[in-house]
N, C-alpha and C positions, 0 to 999 in steps of 0.2 A: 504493500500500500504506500511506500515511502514515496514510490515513484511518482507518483498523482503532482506532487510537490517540485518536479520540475516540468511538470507540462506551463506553457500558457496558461497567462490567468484568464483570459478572455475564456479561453476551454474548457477550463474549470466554472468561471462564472456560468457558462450557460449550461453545463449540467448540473449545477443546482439548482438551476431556474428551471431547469427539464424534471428537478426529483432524479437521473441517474444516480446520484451521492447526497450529502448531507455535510452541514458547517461542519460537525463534530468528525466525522471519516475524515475529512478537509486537517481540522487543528490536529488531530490525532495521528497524521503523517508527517506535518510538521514539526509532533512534539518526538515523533521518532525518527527525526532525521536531526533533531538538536542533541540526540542521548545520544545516538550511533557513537560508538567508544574511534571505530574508526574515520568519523569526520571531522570536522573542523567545530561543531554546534556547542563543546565542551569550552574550547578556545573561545569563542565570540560571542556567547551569551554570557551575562557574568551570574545573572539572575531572570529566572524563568517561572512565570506566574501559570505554571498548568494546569491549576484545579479552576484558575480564573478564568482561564483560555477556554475549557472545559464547559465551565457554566455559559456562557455567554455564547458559545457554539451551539450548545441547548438552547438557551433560550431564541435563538437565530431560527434554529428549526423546529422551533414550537410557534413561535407568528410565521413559518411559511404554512405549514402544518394547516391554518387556520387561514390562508389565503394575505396574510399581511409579509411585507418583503419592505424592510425596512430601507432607506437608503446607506451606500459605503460610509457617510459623513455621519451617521446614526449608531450602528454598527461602530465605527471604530471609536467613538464615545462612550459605547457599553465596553467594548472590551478594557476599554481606559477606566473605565471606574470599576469592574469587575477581577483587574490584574491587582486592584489597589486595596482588593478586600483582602 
């Protein structure tokens, strides 16, 4: 699943807007491409909010779920106050 993380985000954006994937499959490739012991995500993350990341990927696919699709400027203000709990 790591791989999903280096496609296009354009590619990604519209399979989740298809329902193919989900925010949380999406954060949860990313948060396994920051542990991989052998990349670089050890090195250049110094601090990693992944239960934050986690809820707010939730809660991302719980208003699609429900026909709400919040915008990217919405979204990244949750995940900002959600990395901060």
């Amino acid at each position: 699943m790591a791989e999903v993380v280096l496609r296009p985000i354009a590619a990604l954006a519209q399979e989740l807007a298809e329902g193919k994937t989900t925010s949380r499959k999406l954060v949860e490739a990313a948060l396994a491409r920051i542990a991989d012991a052998g990349g670089e995500g050890g090195r250049v993350f110094t601090k990693v909010h992944a239960q934050g990341a986690l809820l707010a990927a939730d809660a991302s696919d719980h208003l699609r779920m429900r026909g709400v699709v919040p915008s990217p400027l919405a979204q990244a203000a949750r995940w900002s106050s959600a990395a901060a709990i």
